[in-house]
N, C-alpha and C positions, 0 to 999 in steps of 0.2 A: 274015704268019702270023695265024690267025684263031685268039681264045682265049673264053672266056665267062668275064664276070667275075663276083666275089664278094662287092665291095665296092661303094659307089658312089665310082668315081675321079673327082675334078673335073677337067672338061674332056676324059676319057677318054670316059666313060657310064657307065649305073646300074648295078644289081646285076639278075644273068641276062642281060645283053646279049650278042650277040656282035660282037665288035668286031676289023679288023685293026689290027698295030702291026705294029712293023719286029720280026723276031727274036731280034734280040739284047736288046731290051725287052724283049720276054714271059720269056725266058730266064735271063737275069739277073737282073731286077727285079721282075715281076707274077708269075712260078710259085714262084719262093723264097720268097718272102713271103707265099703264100696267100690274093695279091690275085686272082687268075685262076688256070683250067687249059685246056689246051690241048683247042680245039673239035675233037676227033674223032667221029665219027660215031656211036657210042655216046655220049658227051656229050652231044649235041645232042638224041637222042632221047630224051635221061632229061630234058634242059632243056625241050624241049615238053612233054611228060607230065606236066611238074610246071608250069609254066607253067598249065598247062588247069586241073591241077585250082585254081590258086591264083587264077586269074581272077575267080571268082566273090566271093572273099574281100578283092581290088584293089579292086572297084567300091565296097565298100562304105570300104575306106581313103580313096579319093580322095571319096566323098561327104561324109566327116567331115573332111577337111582341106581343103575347100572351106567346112564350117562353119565349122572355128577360122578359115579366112581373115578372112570376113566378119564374125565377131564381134572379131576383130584390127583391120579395117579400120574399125570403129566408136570404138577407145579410144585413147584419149591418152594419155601416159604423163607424168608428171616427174619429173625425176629433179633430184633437189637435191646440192648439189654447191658447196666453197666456192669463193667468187670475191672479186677486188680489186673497188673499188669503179668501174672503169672497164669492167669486165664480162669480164674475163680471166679464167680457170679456172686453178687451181691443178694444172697437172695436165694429164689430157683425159679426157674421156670416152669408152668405149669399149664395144664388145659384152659384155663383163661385168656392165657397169651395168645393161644394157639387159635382161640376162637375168635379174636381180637382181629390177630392176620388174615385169618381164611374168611370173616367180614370186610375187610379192608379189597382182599382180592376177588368180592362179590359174591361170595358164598355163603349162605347163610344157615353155619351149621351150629347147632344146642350144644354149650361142652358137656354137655353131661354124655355126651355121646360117643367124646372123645376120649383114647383111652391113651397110658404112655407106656410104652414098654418098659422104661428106667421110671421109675415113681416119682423119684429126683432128678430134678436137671440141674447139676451146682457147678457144670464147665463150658467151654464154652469147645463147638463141634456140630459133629452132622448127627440124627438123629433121625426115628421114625415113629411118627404115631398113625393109630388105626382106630378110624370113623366108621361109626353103625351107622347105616345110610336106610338101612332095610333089614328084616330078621333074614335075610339071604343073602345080602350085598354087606362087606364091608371095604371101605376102602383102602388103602394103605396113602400117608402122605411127609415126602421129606421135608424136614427142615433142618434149618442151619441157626446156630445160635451163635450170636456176634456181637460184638462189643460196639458199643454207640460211641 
């Protein structure tokens, strides 16, 4: 069953996409929820038409979230955070933190967007996470985890 979705679903596709799924998905779970609706041929035609005119408005989203990349990909971040004195974190560090800092140094990114490579942060060291800026831009951002 082909549906056009609403949202952006992870590991589904973005928002405007058409995409199949088995039926009883789209049925059950993505049209009840007002994650998707079901691609019929009117749908589709209102989804191009508005596709068109928003393209022109795309290019300029993806050229400013190819800015924050780059000006992302330049900073550092630390995040201070208590530890024993063998370098153990109290705790862990987490996408929270991470959205804490990169607010503090004026960027205003959603943690949900942020992702960690180590799931756990329970040391203290250099590290890297990667920020969905755009479904074509991500960015990559170091940080350093340090004891307060």
């Amino acid at each position: 069953m082909e549906i056009i979705l609403k949202e952006n679903i992870e590991k589904l596709g973005a928002k405007d996409e058409i995409v199949s799924v088995k039926p009883g998905y789209a049925r059950n779970f993505l049209i009840p929820r007002g994650y998707a609706t079901a691609a019929t041929e009117s749908a589709k035609k209102i989804l191009s038409e508005n596709l068109k005119q928003r393209s022109h408005k795309e290019t300029k989203i993806l050229a400013h979230a190819q800015e924050i990349a780059a000006k992302l990909g330049a900073l550092e971040l630390k995040i201070g955070t208590k530890a024993s004195e063998t370098g153990k974190i109290f705790g862990s560090v987490n996408t929270i933190q991470i959205s804490e800092s990169l607010n503090a140094a004026g960027f205003t990114i959603d943690r949900k967007s942020i992702s960690i490579s180590d799931e756990h942060i329970k040391t203290l060291g250099a590290y890297e996470a990667k920020i969905k800026l755009h479904k074509e831009v991500t960015a990559v951002v170091k940080f350093e985890v340090v004891a307060e």
